[in-house]
C-alpha positions, 0 to 999 in steps of 0.5 A: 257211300258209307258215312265216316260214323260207320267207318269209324264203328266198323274200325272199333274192334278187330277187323281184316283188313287188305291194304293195297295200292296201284302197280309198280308202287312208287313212294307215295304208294308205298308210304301211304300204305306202310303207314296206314299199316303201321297206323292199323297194328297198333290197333289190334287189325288183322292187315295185310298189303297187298302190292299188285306188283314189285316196286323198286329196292330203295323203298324196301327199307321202309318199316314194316316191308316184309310184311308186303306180299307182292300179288304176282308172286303170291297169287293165291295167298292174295286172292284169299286175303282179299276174299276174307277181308272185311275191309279193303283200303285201296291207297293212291289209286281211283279205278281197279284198272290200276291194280291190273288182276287184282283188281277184279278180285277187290271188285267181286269181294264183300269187303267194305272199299275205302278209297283215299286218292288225290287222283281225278276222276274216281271210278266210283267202286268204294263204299267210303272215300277220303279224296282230295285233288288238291293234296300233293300225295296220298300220305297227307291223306293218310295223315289227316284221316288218322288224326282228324277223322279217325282222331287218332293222332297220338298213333303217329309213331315213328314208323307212322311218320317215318313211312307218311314223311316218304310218300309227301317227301317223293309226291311233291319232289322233295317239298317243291310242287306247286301243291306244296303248302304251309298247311302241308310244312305243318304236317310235315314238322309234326311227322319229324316230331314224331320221329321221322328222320328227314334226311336219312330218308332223303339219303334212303330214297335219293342216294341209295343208286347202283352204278347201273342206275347212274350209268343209265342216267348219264346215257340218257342225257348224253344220247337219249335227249332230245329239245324240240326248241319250236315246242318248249319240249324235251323228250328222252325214249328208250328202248327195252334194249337198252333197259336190259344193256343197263339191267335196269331194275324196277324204279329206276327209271323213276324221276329221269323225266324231271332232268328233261323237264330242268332245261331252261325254258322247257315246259312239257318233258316226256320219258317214253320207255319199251317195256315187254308188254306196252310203251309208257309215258310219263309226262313232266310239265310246268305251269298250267300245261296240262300233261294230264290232258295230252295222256287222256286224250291219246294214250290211255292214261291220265294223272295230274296237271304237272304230272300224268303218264300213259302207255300204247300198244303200237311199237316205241317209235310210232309212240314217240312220232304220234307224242311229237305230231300232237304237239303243234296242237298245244303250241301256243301253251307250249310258247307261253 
């Protein structure tokens, strides 16, 4: 591994970087990757995102977006910047799987990797690491490498904060995860100090829906809910029929499991959705359930205790029978 000295003598001068984050980028990839962007220019770096794939319009107002290429529609502008590059910082992700067909090129480049993650288990592809499990999104990272390793602090500009304030303000559900703490509130103050207007970013993220979205939401409640009572458990699925009857878009179905998982007395929520080439999971849980365990073990996936996803090749319904089947394995949790 490289120690952080050399990190920091190779980030002295001028160098070209590629910033990139995992597919379909939520806040806390987009934000722990524009701020790191925003954090770099200011230093005379060549530096690129690279987002393997699209991510949802309400996060499209960050500063600095347009300067994002979206691998899927610039394959080959992509793959020479990751080629070039001397530095590659791959943010809120631990293993090239997560970054699909570009991850095959950031493994095969000369580039110096450096990871910075609050993910479990690491591959172990990088050259530098700045990984903490217990941080509650990648942007506090961000954070404390730009200020206390790199001791940079003063280059936390608005768009800095600006950008860092959405990944923590989205990773710990607007401040209230368990992994929410008073050292993280300091952070967060220093960004609004620094320019970061809390609630235009609230209202940018959280009240920026089109009326498909909220249609959406209502029919999920309405007619896709279901309280397993004997489990704790709720479930919402949803087929790719009705995905296109709504024209959802990319990110829209973010956070609809947490609605699932707000019923009183529930402790693990599911939201399992057809896509065109895989179902996936994501997985809501309270306490100490491991939703985390549950998409290791039977859906190839992985995440957080309280917070994980997965996905399968088998069709929406088996999915969602196998998901309920595995439950009585985690009854006693689950009644807890």
């Amino acid at each position: 591994m490289t120690d952080l000295e050399t990190l920091k003598d190779l980030l002295a001068e001028p160098r070209r970087i590629v910033i990139t984050t995992h597919h379909r980028p939520d806040g806390d990839a987009m934000g722990s990757s524009l701020g790191l962007f925003n954090y770099f220019i200011q230093k005379g770096h060549y530096v690129k995102v690279v987002a393997p794939t699209d991510y949802p319009y309400f996060l499209h107002w960050l500063p600095n977006n347009p300067e994002v290429i979206i691998y899927t529609e610039k394959e080959e502008e992509s793959k020479k910047l990751v080629a070039d590059a001397e530095l590659i910082f791959c943010l809120d992700f631990n293993t090239l799987s997560r970054i699909n067909e570009l991850g095959e090129e950031v493994r095969k480049s000369a580039a110096k990797k450096v990871m910075i993650d609050h993910h479990l288990e690491p591959e172990g592809f990088d050259d530098f690491r700045h990984w903490s499990i217990s941080a509650c999104a990648t942007a506090q990272l961000v954070y404390d490498f730009i200020v206390n390793d790199l001791k940079d602090g003063k280059f936390i500009n608005k768009d800095v904060a600006t950008c860092l304030y959405t990944g923590i303000m989205t990773d710990s559900g607007s401040f209230r995860f368990p992994t929410v703490t008073s050292d993280l509130h300091r952070i967060v103050a220093n960004l609004i100090d620094a320019g970061a207007e809390n609630w235009r970013i609230h209202q940018l993220v959280y009240d920026n829906s089109t009326e498909g979205r909220l249609k959406f939401l209502g029919y999920c409640l309405s007619s896709k809910l279901e309280v397993l009572r004997e489990f704790n458990t709720a479930i919402i699925y949803i087929s790719k029929e009705e995905i296109r009857k709504f024209n959802i878009q990319v990110g829209e179905t973010e956070g609809i499991v947490n609605y699932a998982l707000s019923i009183n007395g529930i402790r693990l929520a599911a939201f399992i959705v057809e896509r065109d080439d895989k179902v996936k999971l994501s997985l809501r849980s309270t306490g100490d359930f491991p939703a985390n365990e549950i998409c290791k073990r039977y859906f190839d996936g992985g995440g957080h205790r309280n917070a994980a996803g997965g996905q399968s090749d088998l069709p929406l319904i088996e999915v969602v029978e196998k998901f309920k089947s595995i439950l009585p394995e985690y009854k006693t949790l689950l009644l807890q």
